[in-house]
ChimeraX commands (.cxc) that place a marker at each C-alpha (Angstrom):
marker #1 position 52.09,62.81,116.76 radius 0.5
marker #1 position 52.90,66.34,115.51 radius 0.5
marker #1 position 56.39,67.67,116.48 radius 0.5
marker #1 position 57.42,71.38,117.43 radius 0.5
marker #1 position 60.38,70.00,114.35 radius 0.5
marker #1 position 57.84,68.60,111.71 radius 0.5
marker #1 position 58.35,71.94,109.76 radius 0.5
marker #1 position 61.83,71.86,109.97 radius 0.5
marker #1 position 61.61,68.13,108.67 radius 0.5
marker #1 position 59.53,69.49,105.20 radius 0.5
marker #1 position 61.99,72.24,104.42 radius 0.5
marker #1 position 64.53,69.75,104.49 radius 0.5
marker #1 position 62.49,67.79,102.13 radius 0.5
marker #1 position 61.49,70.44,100.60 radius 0.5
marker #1 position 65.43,72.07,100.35 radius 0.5
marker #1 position 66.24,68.56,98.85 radius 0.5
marker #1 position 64.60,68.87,95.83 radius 0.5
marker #1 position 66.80,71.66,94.71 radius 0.5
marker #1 position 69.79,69.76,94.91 radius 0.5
marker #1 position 71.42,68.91,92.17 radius 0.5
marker #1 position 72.83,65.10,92.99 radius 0.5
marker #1 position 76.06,66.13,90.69 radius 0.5
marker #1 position 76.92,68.88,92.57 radius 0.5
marker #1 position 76.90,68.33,96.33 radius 0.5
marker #1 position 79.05,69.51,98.93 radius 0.5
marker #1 position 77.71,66.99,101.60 radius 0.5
marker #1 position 77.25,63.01,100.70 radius 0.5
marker #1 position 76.98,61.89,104.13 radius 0.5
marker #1 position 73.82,60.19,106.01 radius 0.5
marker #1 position 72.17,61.13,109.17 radius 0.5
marker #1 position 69.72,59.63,111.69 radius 0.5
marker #1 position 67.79,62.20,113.38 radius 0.5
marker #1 position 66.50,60.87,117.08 radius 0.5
marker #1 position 63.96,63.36,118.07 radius 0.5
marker #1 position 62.74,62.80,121.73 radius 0.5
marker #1 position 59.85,63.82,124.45 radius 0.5
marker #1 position 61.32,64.31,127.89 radius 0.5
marker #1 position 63.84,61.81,127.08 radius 0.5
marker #1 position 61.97,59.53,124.99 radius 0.5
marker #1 position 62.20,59.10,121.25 radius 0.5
marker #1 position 59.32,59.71,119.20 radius 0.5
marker #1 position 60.37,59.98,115.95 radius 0.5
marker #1 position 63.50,59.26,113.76 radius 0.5
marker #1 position 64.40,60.60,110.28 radius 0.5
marker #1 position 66.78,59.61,108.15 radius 0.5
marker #1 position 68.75,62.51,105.62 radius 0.5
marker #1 position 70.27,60.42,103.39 radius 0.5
marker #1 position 72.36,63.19,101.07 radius 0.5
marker #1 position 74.29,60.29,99.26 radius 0.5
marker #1 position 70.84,59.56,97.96 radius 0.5
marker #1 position 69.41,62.93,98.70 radius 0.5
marker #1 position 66.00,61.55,100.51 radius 0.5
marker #1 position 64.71,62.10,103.81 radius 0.5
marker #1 position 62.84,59.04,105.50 radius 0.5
marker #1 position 60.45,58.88,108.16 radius 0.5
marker #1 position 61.86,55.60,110.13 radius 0.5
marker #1 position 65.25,53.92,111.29 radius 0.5
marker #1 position 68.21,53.03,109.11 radius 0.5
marker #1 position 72.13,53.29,108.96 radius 0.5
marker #1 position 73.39,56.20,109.40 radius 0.5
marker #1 position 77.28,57.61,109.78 radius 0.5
marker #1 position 76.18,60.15,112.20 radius 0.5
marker #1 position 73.03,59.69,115.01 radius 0.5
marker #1 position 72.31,62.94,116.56 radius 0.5
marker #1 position 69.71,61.94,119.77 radius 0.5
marker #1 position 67.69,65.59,121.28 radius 0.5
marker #1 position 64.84,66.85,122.22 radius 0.5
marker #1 position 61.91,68.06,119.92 radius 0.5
marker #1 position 62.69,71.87,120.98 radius 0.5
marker #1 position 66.38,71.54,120.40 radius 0.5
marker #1 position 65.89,70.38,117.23 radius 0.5
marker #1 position 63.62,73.24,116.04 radius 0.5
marker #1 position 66.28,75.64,117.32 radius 0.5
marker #1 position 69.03,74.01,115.26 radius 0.5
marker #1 position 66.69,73.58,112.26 radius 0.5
marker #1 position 65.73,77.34,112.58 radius 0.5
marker #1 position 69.05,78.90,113.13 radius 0.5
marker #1 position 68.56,79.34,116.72 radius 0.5
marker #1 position 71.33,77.55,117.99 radius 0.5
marker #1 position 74.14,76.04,116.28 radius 0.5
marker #1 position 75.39,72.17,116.86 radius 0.5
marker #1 position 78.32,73.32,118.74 radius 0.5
marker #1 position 76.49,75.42,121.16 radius 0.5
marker #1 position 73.85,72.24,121.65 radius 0.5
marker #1 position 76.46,70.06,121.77 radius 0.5
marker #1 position 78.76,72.17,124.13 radius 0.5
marker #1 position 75.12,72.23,126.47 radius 0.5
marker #1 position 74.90,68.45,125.98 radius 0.5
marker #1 position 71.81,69.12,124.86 radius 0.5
marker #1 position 72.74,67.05,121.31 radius 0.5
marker #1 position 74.30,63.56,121.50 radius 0.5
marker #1 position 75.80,62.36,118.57 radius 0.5
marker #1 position 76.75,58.91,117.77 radius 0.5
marker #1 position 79.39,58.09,114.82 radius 0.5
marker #1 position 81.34,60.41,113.11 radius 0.5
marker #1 position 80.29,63.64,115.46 radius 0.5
marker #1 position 82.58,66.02,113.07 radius 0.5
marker #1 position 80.04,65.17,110.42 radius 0.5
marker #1 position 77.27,67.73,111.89 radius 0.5
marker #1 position 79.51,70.43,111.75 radius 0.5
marker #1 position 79.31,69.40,107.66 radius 0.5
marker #1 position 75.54,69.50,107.88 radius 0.5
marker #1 position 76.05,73.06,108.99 radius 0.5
marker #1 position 75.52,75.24,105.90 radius 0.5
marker #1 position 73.31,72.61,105.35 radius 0.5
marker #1 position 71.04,73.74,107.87 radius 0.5
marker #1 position 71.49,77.63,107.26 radius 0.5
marker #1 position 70.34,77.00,103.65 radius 0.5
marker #1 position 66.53,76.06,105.62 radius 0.5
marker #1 position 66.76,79.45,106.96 radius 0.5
marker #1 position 67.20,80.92,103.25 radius 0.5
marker #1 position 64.67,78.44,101.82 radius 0.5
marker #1 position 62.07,79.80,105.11 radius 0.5
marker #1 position 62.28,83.33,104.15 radius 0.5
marker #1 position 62.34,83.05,100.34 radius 0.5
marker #1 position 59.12,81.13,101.19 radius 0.5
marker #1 position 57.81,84.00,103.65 radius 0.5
marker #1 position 58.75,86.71,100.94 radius 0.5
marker #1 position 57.11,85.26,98.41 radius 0.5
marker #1 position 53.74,84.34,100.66 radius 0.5
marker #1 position 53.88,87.87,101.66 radius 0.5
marker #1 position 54.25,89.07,98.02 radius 0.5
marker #1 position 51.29,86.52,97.21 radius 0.5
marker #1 position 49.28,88.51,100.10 radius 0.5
marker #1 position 50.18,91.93,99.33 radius 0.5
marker #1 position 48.98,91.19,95.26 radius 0.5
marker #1 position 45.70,89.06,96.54 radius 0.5
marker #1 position 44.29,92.16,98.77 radius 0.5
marker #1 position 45.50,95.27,96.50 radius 0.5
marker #1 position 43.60,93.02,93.57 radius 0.5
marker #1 position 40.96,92.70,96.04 radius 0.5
marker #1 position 40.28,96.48,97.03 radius 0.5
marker #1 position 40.64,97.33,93.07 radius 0.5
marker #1 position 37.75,94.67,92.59 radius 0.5
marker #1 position 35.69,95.83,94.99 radius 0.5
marker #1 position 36.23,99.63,94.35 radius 0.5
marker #1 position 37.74,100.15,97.43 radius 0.5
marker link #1:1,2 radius 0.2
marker link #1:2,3 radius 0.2
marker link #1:3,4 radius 0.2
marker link #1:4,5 radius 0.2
marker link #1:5,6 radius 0.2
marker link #1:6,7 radius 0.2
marker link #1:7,8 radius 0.2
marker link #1:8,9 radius 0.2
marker link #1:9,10 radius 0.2
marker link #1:10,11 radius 0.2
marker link #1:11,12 radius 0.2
marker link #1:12,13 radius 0.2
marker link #1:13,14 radius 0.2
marker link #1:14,15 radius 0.2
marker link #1:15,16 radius 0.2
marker link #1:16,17 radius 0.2
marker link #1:17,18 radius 0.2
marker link #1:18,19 radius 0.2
marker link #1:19,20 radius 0.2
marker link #1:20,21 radius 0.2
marker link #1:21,22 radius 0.2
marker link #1:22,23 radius 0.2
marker link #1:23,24 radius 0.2
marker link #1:24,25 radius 0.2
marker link #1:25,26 radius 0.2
marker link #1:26,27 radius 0.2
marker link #1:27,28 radius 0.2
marker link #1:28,29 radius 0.2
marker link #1:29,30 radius 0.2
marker link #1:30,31 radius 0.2
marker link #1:31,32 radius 0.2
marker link #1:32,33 radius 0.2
marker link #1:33,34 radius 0.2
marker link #1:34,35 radius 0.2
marker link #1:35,36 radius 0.2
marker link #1:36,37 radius 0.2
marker link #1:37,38 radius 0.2
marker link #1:38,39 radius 0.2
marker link #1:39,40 radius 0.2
marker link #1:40,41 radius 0.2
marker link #1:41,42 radius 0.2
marker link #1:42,43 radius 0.2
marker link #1:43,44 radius 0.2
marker link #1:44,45 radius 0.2
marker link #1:45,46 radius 0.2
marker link #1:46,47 radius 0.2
marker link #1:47,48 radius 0.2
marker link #1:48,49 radius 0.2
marker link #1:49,50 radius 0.2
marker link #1:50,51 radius 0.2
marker link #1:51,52 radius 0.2
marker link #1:52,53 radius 0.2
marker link #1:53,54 radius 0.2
marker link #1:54,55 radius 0.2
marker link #1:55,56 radius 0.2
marker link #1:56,57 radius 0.2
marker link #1:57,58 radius 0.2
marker link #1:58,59 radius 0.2
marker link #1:59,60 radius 0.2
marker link #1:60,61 radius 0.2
marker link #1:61,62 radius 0.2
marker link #1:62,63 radius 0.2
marker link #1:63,64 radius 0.2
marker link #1:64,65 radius 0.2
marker link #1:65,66 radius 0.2
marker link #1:66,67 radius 0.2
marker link #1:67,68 radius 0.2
marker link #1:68,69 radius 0.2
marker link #1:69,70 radius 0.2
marker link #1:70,71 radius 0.2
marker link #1:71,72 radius 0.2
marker link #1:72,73 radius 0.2
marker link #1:73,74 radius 0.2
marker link #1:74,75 radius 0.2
marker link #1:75,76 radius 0.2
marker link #1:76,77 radius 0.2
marker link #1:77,78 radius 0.2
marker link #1:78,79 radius 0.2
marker link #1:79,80 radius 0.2
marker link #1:80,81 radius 0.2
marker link #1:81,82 radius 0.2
marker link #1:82,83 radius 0.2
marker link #1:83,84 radius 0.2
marker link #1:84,85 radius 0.2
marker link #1:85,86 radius 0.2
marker link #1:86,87 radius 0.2
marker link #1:87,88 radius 0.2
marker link #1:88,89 radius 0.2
marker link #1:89,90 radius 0.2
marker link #1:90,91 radius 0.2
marker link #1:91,92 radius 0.2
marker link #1:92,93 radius 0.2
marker link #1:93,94 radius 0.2
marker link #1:94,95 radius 0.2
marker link #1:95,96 radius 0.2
marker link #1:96,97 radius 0.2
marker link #1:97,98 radius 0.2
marker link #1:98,99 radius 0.2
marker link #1:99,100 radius 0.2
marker link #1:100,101 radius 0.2
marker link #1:101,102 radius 0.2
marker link #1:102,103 radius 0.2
marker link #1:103,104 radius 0.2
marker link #1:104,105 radius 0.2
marker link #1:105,106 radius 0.2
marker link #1:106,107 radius 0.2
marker link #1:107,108 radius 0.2
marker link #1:108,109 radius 0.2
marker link #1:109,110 radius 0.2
marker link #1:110,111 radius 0.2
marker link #1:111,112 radius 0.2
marker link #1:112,113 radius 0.2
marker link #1:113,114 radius 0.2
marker link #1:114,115 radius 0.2
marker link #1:115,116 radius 0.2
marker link #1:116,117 radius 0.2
marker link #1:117,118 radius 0.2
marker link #1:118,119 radius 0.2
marker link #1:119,120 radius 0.2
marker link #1:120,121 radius 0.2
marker link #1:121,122 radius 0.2
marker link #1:122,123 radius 0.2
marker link #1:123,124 radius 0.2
marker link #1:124,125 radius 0.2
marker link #1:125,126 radius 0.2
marker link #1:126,127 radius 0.2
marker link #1:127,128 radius 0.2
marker link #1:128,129 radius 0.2
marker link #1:129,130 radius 0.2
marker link #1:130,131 radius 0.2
marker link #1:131,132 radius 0.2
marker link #1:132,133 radius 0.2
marker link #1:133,134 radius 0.2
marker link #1:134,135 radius 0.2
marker link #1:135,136 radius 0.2
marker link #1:136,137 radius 0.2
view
């Protein structure tokens, strides 16, 4: 089943491959519960002590239970955790100062988005100026 938060799910994968295991600020592990109108669908697991992100259940030191559309907000910078959580719109089991660690966290996805949307946009800009100089245009 494809989630309005999949994306935000592979830039977190995709954010922890530049991390350099040596050198982290955050070496904690979350359980993401992402629900339907009220049911869970999916659960991720951002393990930053081994810096992996798993499909599935597991321990975690911090469970943070919302809905699909929540979660795209916090992944995308629309919202922050303390706004969600202030709406009770976020549960969090465990340690619940832990997400406010996950923070910057987060706001790196934003970075990592429009780095991404620069460089497609660079990628575009080169593919159709090559393309009018090929055609003659």
């Amino acid at each position: 089943m494809a989630l309005k938060s999949d994306p935000v799910f592979e830039r977190i994968a995709k954010r922890l491959e530049s991390i350099d295991p040596n050198n982290r600020q955050v070496q904690q592990v979350y359980k993401f519960r992402i629900q339907q109108n009220g049911t869970v669908v999916k659960t991720w697991v951002l393990d930053l002590k081994a810096v992996k992100l798993t499909e599935g259940d597991g321990p975690a030191e911090a469970t943070l239970t919302m809905e699909d559309d929540i979660m795209f907000a916090l992944g995308t910078g629309a919202m922050p955790a303390k706004e969600a959580l202030a709406q009770d719109k976020l549960d969090v089991e465990g340690q619940v100062e832990l997400i406010f660690l996950l923070e910057p966290f987060i706001a790196s996805l934003k970075k990592l988005e429009q780095k991404e949307s620069k460089k497609n946009s660079m990628y575009s800009n080169a593919r159709n100026t090559f393309g009018r100089a090929r055609s003659g245009a």
